[in-house]
DSSP file (Angstrom, degrees, kcal/mol; ACC not computed):
  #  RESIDUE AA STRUCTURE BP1 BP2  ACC     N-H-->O    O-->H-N    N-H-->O    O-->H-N    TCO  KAPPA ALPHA  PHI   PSI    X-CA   Y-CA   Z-CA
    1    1 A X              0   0    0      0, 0.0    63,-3.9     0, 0.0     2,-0.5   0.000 360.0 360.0 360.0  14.7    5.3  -11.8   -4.5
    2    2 A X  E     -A   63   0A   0     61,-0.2     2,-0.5     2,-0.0    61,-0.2  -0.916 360.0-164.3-118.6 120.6    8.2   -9.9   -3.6
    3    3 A X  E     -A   62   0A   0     59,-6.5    59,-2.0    -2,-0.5     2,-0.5  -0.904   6.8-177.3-109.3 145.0    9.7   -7.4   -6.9
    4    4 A X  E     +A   61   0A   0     -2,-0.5   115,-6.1    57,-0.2     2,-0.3  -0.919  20.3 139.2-144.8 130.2   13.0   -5.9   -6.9
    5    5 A X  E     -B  118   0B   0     55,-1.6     2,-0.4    -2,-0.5   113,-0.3  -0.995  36.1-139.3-137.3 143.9   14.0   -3.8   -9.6
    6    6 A X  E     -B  117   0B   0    111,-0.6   111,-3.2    -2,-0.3     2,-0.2  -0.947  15.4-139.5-129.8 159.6   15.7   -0.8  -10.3
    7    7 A X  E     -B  116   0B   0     -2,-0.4   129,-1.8   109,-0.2   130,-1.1  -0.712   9.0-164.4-109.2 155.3   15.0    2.4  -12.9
    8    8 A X  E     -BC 115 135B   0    107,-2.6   107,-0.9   127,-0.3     2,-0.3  -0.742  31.6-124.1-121.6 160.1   17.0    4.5  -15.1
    9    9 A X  E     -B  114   0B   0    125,-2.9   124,-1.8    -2,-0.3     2,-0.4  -0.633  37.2-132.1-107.6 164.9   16.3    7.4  -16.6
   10   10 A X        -     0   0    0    103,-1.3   122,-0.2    -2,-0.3   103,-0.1  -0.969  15.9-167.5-118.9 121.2   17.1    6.3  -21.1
   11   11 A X        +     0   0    0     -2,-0.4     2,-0.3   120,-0.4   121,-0.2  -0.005  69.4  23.4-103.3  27.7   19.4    9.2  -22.6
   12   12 A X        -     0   0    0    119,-0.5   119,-0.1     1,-0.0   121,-0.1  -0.976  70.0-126.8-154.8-167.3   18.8    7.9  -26.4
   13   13 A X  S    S+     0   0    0     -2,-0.3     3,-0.3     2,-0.1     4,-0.2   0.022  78.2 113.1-137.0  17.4   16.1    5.9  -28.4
   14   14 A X    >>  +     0   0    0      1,-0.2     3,-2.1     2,-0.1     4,-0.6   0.927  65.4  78.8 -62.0 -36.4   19.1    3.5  -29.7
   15   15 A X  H >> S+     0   0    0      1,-0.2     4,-1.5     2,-0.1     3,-1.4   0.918  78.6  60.5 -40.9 -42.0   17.2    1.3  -27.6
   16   16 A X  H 34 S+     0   0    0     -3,-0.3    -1,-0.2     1,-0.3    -2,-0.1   0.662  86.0  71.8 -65.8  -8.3   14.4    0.5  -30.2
   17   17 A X  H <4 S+     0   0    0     -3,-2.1    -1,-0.3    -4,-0.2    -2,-0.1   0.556 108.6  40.7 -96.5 -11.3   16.4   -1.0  -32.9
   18   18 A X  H << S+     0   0    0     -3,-1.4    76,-0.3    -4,-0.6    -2,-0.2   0.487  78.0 123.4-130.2  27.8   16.6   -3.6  -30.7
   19   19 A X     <  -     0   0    0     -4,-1.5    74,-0.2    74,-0.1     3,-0.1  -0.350  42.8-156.5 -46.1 117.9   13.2   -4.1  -28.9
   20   20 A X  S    S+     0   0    0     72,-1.3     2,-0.2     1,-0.3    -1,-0.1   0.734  78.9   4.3 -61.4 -36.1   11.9   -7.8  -29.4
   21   21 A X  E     -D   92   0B   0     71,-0.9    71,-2.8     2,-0.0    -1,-0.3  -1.000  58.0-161.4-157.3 144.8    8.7   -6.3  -28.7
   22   22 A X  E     +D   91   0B   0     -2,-0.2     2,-0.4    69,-0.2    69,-0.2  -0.992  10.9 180.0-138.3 173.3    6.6   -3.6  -28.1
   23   23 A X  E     -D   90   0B   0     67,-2.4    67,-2.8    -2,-0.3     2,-0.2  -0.994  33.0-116.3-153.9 149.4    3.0   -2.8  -26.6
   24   24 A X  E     -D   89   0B   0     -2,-0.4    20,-1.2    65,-0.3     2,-0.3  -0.542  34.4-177.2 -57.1 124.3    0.4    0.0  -25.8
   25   25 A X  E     +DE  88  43B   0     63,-0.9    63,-1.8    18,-0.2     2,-0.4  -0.969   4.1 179.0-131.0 120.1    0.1   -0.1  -21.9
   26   26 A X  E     +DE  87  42B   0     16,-0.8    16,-2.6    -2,-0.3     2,-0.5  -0.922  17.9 169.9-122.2 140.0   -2.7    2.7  -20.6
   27   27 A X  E     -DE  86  41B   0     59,-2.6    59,-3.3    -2,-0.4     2,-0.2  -0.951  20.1-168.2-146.8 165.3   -3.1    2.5  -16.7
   28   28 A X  E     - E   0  40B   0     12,-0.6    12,-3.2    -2,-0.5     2,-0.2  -0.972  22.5-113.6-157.7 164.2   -4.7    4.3  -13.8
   29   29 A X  E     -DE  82  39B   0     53,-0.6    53,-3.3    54,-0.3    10,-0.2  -0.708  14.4-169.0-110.9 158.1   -4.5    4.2  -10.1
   30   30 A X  S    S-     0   0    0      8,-0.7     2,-0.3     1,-0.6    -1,-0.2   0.989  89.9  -3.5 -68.8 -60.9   -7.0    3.2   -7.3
   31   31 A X        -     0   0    0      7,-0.4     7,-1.8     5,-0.2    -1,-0.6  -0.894  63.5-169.8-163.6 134.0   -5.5    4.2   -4.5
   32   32 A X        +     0   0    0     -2,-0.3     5,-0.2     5,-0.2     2,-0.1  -0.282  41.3 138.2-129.7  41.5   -1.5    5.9   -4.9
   33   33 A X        -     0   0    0      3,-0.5     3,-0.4     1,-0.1    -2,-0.1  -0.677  59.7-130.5 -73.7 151.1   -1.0    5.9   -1.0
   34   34 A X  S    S+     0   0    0      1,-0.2     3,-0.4     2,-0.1    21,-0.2   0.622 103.7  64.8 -74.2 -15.7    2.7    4.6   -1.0
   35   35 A X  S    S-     0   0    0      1,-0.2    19,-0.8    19,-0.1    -1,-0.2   0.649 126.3  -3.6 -45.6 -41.2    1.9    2.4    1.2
   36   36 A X  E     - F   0  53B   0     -3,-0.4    -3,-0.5    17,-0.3    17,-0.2  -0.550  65.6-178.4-159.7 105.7   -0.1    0.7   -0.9
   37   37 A X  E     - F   0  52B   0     15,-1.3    15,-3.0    -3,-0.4     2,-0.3  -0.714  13.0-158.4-106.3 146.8   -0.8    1.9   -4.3
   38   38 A X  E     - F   0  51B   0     -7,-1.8    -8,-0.7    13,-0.3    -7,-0.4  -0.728  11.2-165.2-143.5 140.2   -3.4   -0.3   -6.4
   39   39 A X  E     -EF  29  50B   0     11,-0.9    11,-6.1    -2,-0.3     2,-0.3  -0.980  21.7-154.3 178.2 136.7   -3.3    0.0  -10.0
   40   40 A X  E     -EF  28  49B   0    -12,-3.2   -12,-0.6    -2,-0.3     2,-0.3  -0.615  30.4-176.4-107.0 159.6   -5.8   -1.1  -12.9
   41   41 A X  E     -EF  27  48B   0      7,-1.6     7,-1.6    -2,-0.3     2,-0.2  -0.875  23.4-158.4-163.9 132.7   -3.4   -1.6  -16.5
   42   42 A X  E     +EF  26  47B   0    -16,-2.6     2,-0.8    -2,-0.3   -16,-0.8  -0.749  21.1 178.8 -96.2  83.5   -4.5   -2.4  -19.7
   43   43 A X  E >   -EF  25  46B   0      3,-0.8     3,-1.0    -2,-0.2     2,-0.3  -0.792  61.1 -39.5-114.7  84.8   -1.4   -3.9  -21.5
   44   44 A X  T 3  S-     0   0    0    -20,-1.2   -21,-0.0    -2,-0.8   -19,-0.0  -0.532 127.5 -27.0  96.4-138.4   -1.7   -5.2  -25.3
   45   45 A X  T 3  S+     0   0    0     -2,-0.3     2,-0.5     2,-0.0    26,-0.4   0.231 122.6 103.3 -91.2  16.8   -5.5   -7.1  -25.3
   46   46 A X  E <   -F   43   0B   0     -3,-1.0    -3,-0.8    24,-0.1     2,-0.3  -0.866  61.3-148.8-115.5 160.9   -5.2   -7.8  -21.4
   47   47 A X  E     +FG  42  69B   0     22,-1.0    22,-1.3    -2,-0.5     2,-0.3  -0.707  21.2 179.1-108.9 154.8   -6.5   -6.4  -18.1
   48   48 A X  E     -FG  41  68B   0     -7,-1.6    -7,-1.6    20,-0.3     2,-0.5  -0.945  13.4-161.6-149.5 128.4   -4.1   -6.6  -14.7
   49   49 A X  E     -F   40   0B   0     18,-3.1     2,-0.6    -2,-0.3    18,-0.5  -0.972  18.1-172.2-108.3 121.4   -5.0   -5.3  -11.1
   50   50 A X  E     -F   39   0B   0    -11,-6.1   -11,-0.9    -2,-0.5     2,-0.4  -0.818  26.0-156.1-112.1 145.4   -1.9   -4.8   -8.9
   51   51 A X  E     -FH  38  65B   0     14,-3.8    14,-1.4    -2,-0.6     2,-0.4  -0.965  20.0-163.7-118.5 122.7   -1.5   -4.0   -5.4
   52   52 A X  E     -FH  37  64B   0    -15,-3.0   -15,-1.3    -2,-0.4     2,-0.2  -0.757  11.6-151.9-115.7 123.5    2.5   -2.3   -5.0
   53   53 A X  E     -F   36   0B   0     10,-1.9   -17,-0.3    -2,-0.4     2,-0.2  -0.677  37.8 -67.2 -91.5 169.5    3.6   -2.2   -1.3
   54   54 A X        -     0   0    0    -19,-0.8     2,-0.2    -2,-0.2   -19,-0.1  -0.395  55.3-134.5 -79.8 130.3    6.2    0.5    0.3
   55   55 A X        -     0   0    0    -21,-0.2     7,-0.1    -2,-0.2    -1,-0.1  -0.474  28.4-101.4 -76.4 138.3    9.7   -0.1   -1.3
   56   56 A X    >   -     0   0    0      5,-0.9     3,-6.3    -2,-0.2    -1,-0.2   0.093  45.1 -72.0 -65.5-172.3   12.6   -0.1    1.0
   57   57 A X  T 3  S+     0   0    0      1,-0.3    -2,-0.1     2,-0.1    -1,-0.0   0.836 134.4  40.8 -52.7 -51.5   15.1    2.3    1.8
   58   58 A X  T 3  S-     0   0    0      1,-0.1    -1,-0.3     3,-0.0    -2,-0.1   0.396 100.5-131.8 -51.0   3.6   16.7    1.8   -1.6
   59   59 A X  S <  S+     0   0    0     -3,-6.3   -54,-0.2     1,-0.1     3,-0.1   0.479  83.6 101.2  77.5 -18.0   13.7    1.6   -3.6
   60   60 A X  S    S+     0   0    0      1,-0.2   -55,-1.6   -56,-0.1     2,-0.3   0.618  74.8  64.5-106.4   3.7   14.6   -1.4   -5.4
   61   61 A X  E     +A    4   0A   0    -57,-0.2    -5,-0.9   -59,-0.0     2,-0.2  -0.752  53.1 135.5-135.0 127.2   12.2   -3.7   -3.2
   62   62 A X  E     -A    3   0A   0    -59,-2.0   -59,-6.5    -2,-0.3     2,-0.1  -0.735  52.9 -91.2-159.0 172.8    8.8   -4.1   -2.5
   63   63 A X  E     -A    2   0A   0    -61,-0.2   -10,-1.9    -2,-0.2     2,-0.4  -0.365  46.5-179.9-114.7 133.6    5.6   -6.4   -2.0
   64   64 A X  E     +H   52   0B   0    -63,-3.9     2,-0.3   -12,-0.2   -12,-0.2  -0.974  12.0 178.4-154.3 143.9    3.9   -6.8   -5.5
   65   65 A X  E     -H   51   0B   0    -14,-1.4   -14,-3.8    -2,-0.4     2,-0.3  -0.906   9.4-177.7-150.4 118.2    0.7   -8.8   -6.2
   66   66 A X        -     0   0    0     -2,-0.3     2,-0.3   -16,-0.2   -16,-0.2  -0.747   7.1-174.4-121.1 153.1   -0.9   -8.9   -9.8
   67   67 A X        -     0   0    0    -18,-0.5   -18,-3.1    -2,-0.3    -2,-0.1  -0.887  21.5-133.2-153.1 132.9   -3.9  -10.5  -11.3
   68   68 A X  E     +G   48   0B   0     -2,-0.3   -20,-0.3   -20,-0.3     2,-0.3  -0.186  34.6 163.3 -70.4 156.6   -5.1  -10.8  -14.8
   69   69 A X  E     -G   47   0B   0    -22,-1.3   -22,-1.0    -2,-0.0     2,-0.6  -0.967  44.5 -71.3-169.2-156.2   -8.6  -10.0  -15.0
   70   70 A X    >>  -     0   0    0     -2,-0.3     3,-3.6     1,-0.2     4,-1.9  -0.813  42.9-120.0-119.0 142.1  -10.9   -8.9  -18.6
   71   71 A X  H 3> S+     0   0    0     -2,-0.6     4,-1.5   -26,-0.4     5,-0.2   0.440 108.7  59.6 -51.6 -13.1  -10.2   -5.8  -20.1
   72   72 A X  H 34 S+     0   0    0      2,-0.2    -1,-0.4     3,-0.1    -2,-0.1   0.370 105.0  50.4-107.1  34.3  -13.4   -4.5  -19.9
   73   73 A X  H <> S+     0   0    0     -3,-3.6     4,-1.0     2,-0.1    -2,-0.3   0.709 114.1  48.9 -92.2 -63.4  -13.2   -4.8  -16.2
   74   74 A X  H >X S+     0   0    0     -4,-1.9     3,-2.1     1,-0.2     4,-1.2   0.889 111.6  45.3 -59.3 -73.6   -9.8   -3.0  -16.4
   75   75 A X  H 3X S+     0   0    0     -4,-1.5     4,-1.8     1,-0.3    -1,-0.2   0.803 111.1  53.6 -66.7 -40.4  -11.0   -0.5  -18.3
   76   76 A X  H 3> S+     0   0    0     -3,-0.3     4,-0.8    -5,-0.2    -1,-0.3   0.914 114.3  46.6 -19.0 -59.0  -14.3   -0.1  -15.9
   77   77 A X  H X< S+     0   0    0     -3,-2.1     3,-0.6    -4,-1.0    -2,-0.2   0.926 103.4  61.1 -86.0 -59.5  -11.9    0.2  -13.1
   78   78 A X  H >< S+     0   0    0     -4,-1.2     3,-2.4     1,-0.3    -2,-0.2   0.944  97.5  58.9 -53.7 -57.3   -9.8    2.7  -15.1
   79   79 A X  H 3< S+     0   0    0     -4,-1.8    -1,-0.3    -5,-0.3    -2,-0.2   0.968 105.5  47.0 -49.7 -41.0  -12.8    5.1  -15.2
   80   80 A X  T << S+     0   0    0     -4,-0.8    -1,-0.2    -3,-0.6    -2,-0.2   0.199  94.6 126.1 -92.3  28.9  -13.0    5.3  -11.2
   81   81 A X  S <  S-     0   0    0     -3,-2.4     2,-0.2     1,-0.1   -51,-0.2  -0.352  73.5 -96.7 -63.1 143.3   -9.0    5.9  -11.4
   82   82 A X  E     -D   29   0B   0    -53,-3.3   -53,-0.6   -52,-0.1    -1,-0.1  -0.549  53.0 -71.1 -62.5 135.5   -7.8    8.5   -9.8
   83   83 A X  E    S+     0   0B   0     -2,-0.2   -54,-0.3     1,-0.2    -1,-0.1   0.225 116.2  52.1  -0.8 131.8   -7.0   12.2  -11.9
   84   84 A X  E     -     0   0B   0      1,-0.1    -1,-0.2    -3,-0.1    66,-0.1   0.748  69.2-168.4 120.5  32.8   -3.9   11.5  -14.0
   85   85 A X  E     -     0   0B   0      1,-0.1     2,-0.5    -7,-0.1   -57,-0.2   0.006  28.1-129.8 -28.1 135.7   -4.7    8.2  -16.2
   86   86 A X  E     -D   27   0B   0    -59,-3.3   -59,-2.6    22,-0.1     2,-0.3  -0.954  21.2-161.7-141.3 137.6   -1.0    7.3  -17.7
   87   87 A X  E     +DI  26 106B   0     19,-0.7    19,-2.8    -2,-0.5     2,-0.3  -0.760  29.1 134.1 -95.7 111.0   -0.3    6.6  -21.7
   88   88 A X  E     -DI  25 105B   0    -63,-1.8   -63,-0.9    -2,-0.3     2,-0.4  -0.836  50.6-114.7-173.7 158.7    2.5    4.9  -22.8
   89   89 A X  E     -DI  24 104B   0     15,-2.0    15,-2.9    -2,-0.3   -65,-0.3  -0.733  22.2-154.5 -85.5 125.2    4.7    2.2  -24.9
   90   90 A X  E     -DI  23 103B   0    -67,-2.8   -67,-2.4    -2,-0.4     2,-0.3  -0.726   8.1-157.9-110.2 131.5    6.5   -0.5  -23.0
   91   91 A X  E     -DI  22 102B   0     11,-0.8    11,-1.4    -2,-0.3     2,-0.6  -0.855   6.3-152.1 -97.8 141.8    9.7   -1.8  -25.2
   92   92 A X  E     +DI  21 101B   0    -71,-2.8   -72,-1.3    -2,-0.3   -71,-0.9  -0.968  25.6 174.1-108.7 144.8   10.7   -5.4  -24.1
   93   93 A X  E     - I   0 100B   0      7,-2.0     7,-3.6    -2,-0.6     2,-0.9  -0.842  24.9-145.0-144.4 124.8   15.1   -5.8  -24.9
   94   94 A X  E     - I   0  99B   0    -76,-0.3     2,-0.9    -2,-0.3     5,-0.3  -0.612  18.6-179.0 -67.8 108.5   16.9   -8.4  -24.0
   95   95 A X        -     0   0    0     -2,-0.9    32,-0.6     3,-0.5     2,-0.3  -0.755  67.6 -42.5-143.3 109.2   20.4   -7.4  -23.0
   96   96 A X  S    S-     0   0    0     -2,-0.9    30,-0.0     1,-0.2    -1,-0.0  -0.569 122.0 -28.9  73.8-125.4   22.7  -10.5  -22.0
   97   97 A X  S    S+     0   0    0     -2,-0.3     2,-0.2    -3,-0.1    -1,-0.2   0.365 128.8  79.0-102.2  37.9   20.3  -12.9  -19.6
   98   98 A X  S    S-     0   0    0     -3,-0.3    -3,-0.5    21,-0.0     2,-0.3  -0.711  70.1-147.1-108.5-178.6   18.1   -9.9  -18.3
   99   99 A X  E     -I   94   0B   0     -5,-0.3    -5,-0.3    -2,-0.2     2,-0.2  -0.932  15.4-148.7-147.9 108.7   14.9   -7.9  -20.5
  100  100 A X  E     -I   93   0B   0     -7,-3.6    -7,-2.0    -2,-0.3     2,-0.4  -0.585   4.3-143.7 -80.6 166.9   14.8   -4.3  -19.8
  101  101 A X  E     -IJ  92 116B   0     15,-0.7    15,-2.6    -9,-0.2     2,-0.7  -0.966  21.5-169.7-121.2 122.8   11.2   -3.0  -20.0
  102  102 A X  E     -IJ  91 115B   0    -11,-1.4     2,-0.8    -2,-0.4   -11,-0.8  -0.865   2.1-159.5-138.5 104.6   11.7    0.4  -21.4
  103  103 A X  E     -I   90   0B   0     11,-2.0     2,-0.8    -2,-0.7    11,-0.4  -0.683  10.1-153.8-115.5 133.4    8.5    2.9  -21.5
  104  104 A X  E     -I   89   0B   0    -15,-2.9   -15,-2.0    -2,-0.8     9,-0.3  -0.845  24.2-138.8 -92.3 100.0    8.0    5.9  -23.6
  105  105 A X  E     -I   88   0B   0      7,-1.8     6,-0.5    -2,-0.8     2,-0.4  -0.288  25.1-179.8 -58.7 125.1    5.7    8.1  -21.8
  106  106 A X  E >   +I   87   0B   0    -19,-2.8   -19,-0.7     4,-0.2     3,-0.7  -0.925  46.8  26.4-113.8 171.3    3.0    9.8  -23.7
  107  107 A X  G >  S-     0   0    0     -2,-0.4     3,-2.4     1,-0.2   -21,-0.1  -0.825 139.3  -1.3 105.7-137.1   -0.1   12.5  -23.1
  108  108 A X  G 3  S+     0   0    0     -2,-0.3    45,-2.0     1,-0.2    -1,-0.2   0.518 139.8  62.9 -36.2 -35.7    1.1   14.4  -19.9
  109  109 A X  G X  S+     0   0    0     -3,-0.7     3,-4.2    43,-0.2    -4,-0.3   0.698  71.9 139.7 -45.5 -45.6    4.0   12.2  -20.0
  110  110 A X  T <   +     0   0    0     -3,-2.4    -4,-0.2     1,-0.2     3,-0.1  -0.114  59.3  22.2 -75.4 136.7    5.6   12.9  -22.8
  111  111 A X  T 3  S+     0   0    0      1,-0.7     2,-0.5    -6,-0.5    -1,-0.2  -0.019  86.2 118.1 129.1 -25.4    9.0   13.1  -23.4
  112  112 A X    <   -     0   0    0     -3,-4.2    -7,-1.8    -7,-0.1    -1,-0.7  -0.707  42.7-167.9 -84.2 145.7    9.9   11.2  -20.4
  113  113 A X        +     0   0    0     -2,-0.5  -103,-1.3    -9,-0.3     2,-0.3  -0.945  14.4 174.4-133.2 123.7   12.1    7.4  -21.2
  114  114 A X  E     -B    9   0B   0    -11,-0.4   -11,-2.0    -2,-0.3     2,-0.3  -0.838  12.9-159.2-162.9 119.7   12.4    5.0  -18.2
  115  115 A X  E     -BJ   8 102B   0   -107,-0.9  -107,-2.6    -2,-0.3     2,-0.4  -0.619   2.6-161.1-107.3 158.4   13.8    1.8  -18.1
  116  116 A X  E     -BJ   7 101B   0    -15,-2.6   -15,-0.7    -2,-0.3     2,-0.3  -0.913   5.6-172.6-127.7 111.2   13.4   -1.2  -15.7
  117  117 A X  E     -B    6   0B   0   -111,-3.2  -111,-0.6    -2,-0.4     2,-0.4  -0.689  16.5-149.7-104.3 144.2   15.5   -4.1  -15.2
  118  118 A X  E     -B    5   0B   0     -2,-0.3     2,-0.3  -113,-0.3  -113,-0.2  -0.973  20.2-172.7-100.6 117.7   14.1   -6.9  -12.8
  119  119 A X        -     0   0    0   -115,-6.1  -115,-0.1    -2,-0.4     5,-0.0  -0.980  37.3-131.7-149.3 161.4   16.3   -9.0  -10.8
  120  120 A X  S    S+     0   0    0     -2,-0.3     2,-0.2     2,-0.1    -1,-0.1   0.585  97.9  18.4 -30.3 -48.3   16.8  -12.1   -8.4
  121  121 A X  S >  S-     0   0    0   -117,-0.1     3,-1.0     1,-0.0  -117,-0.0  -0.810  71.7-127.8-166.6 133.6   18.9  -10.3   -5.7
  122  122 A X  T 3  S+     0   0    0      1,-0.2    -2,-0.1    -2,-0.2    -1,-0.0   0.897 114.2  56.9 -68.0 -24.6   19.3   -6.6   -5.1
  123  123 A X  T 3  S+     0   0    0      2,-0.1     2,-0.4    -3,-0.0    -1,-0.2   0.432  81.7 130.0 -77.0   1.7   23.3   -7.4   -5.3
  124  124 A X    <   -     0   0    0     -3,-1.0     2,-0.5     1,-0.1    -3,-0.0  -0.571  53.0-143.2 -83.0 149.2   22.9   -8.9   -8.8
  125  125 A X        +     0   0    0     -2,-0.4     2,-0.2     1,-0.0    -1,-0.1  -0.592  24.1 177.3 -96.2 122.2   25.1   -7.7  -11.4
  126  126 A X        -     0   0    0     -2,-0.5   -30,-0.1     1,-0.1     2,-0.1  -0.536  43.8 -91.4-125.4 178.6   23.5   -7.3  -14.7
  127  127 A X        -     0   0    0    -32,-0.6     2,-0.4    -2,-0.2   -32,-0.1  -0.548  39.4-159.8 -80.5 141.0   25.0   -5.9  -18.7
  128  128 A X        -     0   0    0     -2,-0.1     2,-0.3     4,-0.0     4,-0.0  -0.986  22.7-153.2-103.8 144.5   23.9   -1.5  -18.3
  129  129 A X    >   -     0   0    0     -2,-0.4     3,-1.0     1,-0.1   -34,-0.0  -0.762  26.8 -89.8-112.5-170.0   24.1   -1.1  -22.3
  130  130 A X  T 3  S+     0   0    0      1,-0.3    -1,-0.1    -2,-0.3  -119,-0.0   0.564 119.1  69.8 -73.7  -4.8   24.9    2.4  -23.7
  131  131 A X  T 3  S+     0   0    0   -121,-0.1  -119,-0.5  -119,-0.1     2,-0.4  -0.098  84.5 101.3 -55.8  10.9   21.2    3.9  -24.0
  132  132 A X    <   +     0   0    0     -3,-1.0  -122,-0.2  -122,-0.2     3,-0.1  -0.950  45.3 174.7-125.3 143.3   20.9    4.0  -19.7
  133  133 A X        -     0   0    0   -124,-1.8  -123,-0.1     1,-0.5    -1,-0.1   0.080  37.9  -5.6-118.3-146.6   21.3    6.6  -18.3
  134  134 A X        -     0   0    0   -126,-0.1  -125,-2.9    -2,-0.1    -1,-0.5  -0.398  68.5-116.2 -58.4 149.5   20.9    8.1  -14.2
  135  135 A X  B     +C    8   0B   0   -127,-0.3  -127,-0.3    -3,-0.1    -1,-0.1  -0.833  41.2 171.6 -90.6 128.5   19.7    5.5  -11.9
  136  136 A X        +     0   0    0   -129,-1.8  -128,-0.2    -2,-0.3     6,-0.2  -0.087  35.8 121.2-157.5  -7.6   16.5    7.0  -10.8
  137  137 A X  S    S+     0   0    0   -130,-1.1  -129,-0.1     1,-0.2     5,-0.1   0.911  82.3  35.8 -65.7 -28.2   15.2    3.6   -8.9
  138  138 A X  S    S+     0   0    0   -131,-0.1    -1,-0.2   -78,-0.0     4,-0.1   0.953  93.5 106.8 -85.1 -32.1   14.8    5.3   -5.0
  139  139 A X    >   -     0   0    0      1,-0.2     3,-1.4  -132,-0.1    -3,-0.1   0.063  56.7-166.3 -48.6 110.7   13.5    8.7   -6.8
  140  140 A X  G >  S+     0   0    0      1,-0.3     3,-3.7     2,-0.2     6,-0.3   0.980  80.0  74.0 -65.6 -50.7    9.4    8.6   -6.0
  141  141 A X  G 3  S+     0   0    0      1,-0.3    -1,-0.3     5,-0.1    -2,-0.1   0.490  97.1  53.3 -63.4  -3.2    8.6   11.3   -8.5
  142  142 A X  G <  S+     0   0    0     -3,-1.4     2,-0.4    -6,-0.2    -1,-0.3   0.424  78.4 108.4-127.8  25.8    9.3    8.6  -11.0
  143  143 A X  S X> S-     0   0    0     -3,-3.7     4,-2.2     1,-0.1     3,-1.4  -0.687  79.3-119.6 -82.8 142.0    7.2    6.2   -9.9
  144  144 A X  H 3> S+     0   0    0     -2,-0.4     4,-1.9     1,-0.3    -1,-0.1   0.907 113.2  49.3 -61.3 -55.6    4.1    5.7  -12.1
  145  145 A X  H 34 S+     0   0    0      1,-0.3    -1,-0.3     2,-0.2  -116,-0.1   0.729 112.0  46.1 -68.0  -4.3    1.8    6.6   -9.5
  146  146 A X  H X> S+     0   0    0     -3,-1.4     4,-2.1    -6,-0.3     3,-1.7   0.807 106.5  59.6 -93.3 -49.3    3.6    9.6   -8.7
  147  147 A X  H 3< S+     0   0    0     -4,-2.2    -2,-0.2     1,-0.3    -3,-0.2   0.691 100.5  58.1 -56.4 -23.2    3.8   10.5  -12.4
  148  148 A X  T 3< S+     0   0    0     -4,-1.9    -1,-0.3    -5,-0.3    -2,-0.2   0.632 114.9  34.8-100.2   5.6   -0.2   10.6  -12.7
  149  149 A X  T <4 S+     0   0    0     -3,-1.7    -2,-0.2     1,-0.1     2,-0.2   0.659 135.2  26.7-106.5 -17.7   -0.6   13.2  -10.1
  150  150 A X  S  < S-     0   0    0     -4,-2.1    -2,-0.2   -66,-0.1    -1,-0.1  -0.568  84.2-174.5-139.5  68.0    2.7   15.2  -11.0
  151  151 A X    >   -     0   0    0     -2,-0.2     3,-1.3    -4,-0.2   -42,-0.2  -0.213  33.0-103.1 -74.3 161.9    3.4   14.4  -14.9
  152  152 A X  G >  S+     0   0    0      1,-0.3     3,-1.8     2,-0.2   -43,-0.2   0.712 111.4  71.4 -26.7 -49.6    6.6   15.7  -16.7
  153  153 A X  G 3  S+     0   0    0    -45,-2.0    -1,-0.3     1,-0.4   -44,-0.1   0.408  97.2  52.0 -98.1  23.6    5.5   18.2  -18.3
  154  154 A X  G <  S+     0   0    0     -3,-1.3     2,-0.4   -46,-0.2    -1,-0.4  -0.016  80.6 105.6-102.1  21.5    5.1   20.0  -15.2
  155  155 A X  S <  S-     0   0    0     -3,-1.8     2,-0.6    -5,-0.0    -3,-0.0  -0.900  83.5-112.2-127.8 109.1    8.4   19.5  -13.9
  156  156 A X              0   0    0     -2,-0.4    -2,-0.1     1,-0.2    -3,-0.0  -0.435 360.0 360.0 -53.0 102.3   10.6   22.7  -14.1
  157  157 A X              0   0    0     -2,-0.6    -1,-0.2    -4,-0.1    -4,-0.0   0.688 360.0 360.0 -85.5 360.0   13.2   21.3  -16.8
């Protein structure tokens, strides 16, 4: 129940020619205290609730607890989200023995690319390939829940 991951910001869309996979993910949050931020997701034909705990000082670990549950529960749930519901496409690519998860924001979003790598150990060393960009992982303002109160395209570029 413990994730550690870090984000990137994506400086191309070379990434997509080699996506295994991709899916429609639409999500909103219950509760975005950082403390514990709560989050309804509809992801391909499935429903998720997750409960996110406060990341350490680097950002790249934190208390994570997920449960499937049926999509028109998630989507239920999604209606008494809080302001700022967030639209976007998750790319799955495999690069060496990791699979970055690489989401293309849209609605309020759009325009933003942000990849996520998952790993064992914060000290493991994993392949960056040439589509990653700044490392972005302790940066709050690009946390999902952060993004549905304060999207991109409000962001002084």
């Amino acid at each position: 129940m413990i994730e550690i991951e870090r984000k990137f910001l994506v400086k191309s869309e070379d990434f997509k020619s080699d996506a295994i996979k991709n899916e429609r993910i639409v999500q909103g949050f219950l509760n975005t205290d950082p403390l514990r931020t709560v989050r309804v997701r509809i992801k391909g034909d499935k429903g998720f609730i997750t409960v996110k705990g406060k990341g350490n000082q680097s950002g790249t670990t934190r208390f994570e607890w997920e449960k499937e549950i049926a999509v028109k529960e998630a989507d239920a749930l999604i209606q008494l989200s809080e302001p700022g519901v967030i639209d976007k496409v998750r790319y799955y690519i495999e690069v060496g023995r990791h699979i970055y998860e690489v989401d293309e924001f849209l609605g309020d979003n759009s325009g933003l690319i942000v990849a996520e790598i998952e790993l064992e150990d914060e000290a493991e060393d994993f392949l960056k390939p040439s589509w990653l960009g700044q490392e972005v992982t302790a940066d709050i303002k690009y946390y999902n829940s952060q993004l549905s109160k304060n999207p991109f395209k409000t962001w002084k570029k």
